[in-house]
N, C-alpha and C positions, 0 to 999 in steps of 0.2 A: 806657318808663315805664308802669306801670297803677297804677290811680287806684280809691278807692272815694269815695263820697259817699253821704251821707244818713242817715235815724235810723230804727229800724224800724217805729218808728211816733208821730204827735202824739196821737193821741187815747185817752183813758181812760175810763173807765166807774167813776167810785166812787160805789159806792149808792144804785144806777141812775139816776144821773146822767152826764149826759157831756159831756167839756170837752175844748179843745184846745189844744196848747202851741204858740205862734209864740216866735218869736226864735233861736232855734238851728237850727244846724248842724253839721253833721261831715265832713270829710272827708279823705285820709290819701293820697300818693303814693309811690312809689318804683321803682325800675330792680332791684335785686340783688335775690337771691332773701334772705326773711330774713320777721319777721313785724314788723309794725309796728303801732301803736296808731292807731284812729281817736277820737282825741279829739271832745269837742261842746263847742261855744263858742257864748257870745252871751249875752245876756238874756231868760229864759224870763218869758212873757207866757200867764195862763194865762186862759180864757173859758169861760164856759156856754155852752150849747146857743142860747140867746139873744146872744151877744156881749157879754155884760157883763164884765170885766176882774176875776177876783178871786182875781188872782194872792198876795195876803194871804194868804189862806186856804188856803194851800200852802204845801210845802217840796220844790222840785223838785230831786231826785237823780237827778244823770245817771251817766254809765258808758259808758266806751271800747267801741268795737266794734275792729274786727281785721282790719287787712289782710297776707293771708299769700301770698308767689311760694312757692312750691317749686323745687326745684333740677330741671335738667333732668338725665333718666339717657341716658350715652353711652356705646356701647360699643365700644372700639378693638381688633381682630381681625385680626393678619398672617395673610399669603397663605398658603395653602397651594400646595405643587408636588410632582410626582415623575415620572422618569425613570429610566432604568435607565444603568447608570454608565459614563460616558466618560471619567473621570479629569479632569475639571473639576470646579468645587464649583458644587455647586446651589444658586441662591441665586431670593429672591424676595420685592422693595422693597416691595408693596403694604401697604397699612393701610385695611380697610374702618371705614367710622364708622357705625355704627346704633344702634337706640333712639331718643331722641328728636333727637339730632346738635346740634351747635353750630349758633346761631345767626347768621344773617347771614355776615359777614366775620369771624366770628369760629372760633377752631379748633385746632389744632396742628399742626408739624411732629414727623417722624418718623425715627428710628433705625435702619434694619433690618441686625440684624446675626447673625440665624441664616443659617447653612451649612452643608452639607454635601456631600462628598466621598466617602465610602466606602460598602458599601453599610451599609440598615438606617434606620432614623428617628431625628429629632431635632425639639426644637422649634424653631421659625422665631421666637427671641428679637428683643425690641427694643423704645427707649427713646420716651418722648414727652417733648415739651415746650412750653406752651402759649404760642400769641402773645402777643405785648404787651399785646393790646387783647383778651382772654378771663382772666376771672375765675377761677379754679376755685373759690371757695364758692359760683359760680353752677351747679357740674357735679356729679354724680354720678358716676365715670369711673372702666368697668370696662376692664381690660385681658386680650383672650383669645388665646392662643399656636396658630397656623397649625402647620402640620410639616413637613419639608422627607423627602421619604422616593427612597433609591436605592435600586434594584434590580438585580439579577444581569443577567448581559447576555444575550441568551438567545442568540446568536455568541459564545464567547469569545475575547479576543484571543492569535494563537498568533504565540510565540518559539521559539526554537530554541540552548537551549547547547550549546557544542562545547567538547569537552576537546583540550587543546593535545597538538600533534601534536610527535616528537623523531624523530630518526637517528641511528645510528652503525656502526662497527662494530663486528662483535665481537673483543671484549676478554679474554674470561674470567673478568668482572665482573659484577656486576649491575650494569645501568643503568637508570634509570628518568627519566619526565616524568613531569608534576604539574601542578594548574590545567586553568582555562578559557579559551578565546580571549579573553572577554569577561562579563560578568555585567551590564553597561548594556544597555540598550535603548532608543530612541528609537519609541515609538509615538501616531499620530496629533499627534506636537507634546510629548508628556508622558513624561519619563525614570519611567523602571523599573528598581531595582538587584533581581538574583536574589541572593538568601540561601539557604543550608545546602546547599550541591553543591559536591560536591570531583573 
């Protein structure tokens, strides 16, 4: 909660005289960010420089003062990572909070759902969603995308296709084989199919 209090000033000076207003008050609370009126209240009493009371001889006009929270600015920012490619996806949970950050217990959990697998970059995408107990007209909340980037392996991985082996005898024919032994591959744990080889 923050709080203001008070009037900017009791005392006036009307033609060079000077008087001062008792009885009133002001003052205004609140939690969320937002602007709120400080009202003045009470019964204005007004005096001479001597304390004589002549309050008659006035018409006291008051007017709200102003109490204003501003929103805090936060800025939510996934990880960045890179590796050069092993044929797993490269992934990476983190979400940094800066700017002026959530307060207290207060905050959000987080989505991380960029990946990447081949080589080249990508954004490091992903969703938020604010606790129970956080406001968002209390936030300003920027959202900024990390990148997930693979690179070339600088060892490449080596396979080996074999074309399929035949016998016979001769015939007086043509005889022919055709294919591969295989076009799969099992490396480091990750299938590989070979395309365009006859």
């Amino acid at each position: 909660e923050q709080a203001v209090s008070g009037i900017v000033t009791d005392t006036f000076v009307v033609e060079g005289n000077t008087y001062t207003v008792e009885g009133l008050s002001a003052e205004a609370k609140a939690t969320d960010a937002g602007t709120y009126p400080v009202n003045v209240t009470g019964t204005p009493v007004v005096k001479d420089a001597d304390g004589n009371v002549v309050t008659d001889q006035f018409k006291v006009n008051t007017q709200p003062g102003q109490l204003t929270i501003s929103k805090r600015d936060v800025v939510l920012t996934s990880g960045t990572s890179s590796r050069e490619y092993n044929g797993e996806p490269l992934t990476n949970g983190d979400v940094e909070v800066s700017g002026d950050g959530f307060v207290g217990e207060e905050g959000a959990t987080y989505n991380v759902t960029g990946t990447r697998t081949v080589v080249g970059t990508s954004d490091n995408t992903f969703t938020y969603e604010l606790k129970p107990n956080t406001k968002a007209g209390n936030y300003n909340i920027q959202t900024k995308l990390g990148t997930l980037t693979v690179t070339s392996r600088e060892a490449a991985y080596e396979i080996t296709v074999v074309g399929n082996s035949g016998s016979g005898k001769y015939s007086g024919s043509e005889q022919a084989v055709s294919g591969i032994v295989t076009d799969t591959f099992v490396v480091e744990g990750n299938t590989y199919t070979v395309e365009g080889l006859s």
